[in-house]
C-alpha positions as CSV (number, residue, x, y, z in Angstrom):
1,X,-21.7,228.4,71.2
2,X,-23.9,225.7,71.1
3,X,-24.5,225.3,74.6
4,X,-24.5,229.1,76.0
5,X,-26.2,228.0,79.2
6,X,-22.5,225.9,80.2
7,X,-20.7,228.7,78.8
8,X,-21.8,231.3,81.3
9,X,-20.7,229.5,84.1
10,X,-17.2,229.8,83.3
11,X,-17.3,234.1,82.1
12,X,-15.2,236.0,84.5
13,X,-14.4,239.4,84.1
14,X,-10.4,238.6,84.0
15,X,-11.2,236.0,81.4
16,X,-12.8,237.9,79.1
17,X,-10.3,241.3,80.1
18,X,-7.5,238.7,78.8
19,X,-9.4,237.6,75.5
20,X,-9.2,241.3,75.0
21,X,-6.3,242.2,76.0
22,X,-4.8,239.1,73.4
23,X,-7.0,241.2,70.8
24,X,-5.1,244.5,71.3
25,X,-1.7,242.3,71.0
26,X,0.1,242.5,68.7
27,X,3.2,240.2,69.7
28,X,1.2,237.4,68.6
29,X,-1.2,238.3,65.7
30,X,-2.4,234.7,65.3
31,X,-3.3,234.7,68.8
32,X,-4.9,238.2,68.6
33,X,-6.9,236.8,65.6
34,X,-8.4,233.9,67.5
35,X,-9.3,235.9,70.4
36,X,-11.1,238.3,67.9
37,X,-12.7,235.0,66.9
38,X,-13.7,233.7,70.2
39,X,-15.2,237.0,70.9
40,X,-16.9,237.3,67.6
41,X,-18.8,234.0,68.7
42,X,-19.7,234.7,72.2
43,X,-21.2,237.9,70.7
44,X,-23.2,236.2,68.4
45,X,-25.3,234.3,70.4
46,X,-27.8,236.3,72.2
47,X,-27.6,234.7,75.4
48,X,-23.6,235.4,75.8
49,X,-24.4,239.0,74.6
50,X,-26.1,239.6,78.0
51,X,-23.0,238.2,80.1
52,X,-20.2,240.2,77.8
53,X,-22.7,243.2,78.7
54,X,-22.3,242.6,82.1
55,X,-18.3,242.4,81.8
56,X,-18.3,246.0,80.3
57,X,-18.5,245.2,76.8
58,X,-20.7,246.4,73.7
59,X,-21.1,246.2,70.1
60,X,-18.9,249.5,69.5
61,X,-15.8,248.0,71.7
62,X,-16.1,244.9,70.0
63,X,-15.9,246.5,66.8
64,X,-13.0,248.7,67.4
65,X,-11.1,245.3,68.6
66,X,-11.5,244.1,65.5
67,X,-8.2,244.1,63.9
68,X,-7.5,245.2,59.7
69,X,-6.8,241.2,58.8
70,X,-10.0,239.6,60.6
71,X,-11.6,237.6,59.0
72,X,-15.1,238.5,60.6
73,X,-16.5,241.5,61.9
74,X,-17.8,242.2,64.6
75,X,-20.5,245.1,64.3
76,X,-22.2,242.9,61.0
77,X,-23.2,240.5,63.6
């Protein structure tokens, strides 16, 4: 997060399609909670916002990926 520039070199669309398909899991809820995480602070810097955009995402989807238990949500951001 503190270097967004690096991070969008390595955003594919399969990477970020398997950080959300490990939110929707729910074989794993520690794992679905920390890709909930991971997306929660992509989304919140403005920068990564433009490249999850660009992968299909938006506030609303993030928001309905956030599970009962997470600890942060995503549409407050």
């Amino acid at each position: 997060a503190s270097h967004p520039q690096m991070a969008k070199q390595y955003f594919t669309s399969s990477m970020v399609n398997n950080v959300i398909n490990l939110c929707r899991s729910s074989a794993s809820p520690k794992a679905a909670e920390a890709a909930r995480l991971l997306l929660s602070d992509m989304w919140s810097s403005k920068e990564l916002q433009g490249v999850l955009r660009q992968q299909g995402l938006d506030r609303n989807m993030l928001g309905s990926l956030a599970g009962p238990n997470s600890l942060r949500n995503f549409t407050s951001r």
